[in-house]
N, C-alpha and C positions, 0 to 999 in steps of 0.2 A: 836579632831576636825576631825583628817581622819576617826574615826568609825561612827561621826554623817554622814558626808559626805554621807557615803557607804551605812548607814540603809537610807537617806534617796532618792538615787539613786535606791534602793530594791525598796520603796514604791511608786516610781512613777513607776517605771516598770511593778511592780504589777498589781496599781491600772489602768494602760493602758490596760491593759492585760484582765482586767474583764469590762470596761468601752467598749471593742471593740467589734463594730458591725457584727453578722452574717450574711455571705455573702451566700445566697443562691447557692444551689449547681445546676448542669445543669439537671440532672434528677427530681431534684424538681422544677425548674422553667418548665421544659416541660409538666410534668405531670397537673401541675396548670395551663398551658396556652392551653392542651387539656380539661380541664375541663370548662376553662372562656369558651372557644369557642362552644363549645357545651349547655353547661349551662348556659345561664348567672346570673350570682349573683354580683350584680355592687360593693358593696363591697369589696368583694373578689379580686372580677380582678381593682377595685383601686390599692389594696395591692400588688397585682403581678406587675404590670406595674412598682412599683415605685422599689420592690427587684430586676427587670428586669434591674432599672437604676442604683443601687448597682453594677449591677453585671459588666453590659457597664462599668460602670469607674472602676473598676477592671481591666479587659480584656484593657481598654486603657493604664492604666501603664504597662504594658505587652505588649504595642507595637503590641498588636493581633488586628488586627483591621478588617478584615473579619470575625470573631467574632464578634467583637462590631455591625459591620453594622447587621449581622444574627438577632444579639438580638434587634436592633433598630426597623428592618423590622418586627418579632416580637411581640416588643410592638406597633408599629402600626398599626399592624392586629386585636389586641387586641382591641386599640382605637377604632378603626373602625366599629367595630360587636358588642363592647356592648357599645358604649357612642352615636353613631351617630345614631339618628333613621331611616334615610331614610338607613342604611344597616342591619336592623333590622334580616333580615333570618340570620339562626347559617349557618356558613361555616366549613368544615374540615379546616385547617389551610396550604399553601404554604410553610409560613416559617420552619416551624420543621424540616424538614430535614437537611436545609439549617444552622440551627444554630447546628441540629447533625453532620455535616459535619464540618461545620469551628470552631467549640467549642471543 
C-alpha cells in the first residue's frame, strides 16, 4: 500500500508539472508590447494582454506590486491604441520603462 501510495503522489506531481502554464518572461512581454504598439495586429496584442494578466497575478503572489501596477498601466496602453478607435494613432509606449524599472 505505501509503494502504490508513493508511485501514485510521483504521478500527480508529474502530471502537474507538464499540466503548468508558461508564464511569459519580461523581455518577452516588452518586446510584444513594443511591437502591438507600433503595429497593430489585434490578434496578437489580444494574446499579449491576456500573458500580461499571467504575468500581474504572478508578480501579486510575490507581493511585488509596483510591478503589477507597471504591467497593469501596460496593458492598458495596450488596450487603448489598439482596441479603442477614437486612439487610433500608434504611440511610443510611457509604460516600458516603468515596468523595466519596477519588474
Amino acid at each position: 500500500m505505501k509503494y502504490l501510495t508513493i508511485v501514485f503522489l510521483k504521478f500527480l506531481l508529474l502530471s502537474n508539472f507538464v499540466m503548468a502554464e508558461t508564464i511569459p518572461t519580461k523581455s518577452n512581454i516588452l518586446k510584444q508590447s513594443k511591437d502591438c504598439l507600433e503595429d497593430s495586429q489585434p490578434q496578437v496584442c489580444k494574446e499579449l494582454v491576456s500573458e500580461i494578466e499571467k504575468l500581474q497575478l504572478e508578480v501579486f503572489d510575490q507581493n511585488r506590486f509596483k510591478c503589477q501596477t507597471s504591467l497593469l498601466g501596460l496593458q492598458s496602453e495596450i488596450i487603448g491604441t489598439n482596441f479603442m478607435k477614437n486612439l487610433a494613432n500608434k504611440r511610443i509606449s510611457f509604460m516600458i520603462p516603468y515596468v523595466i524599472k519596477n519588474c
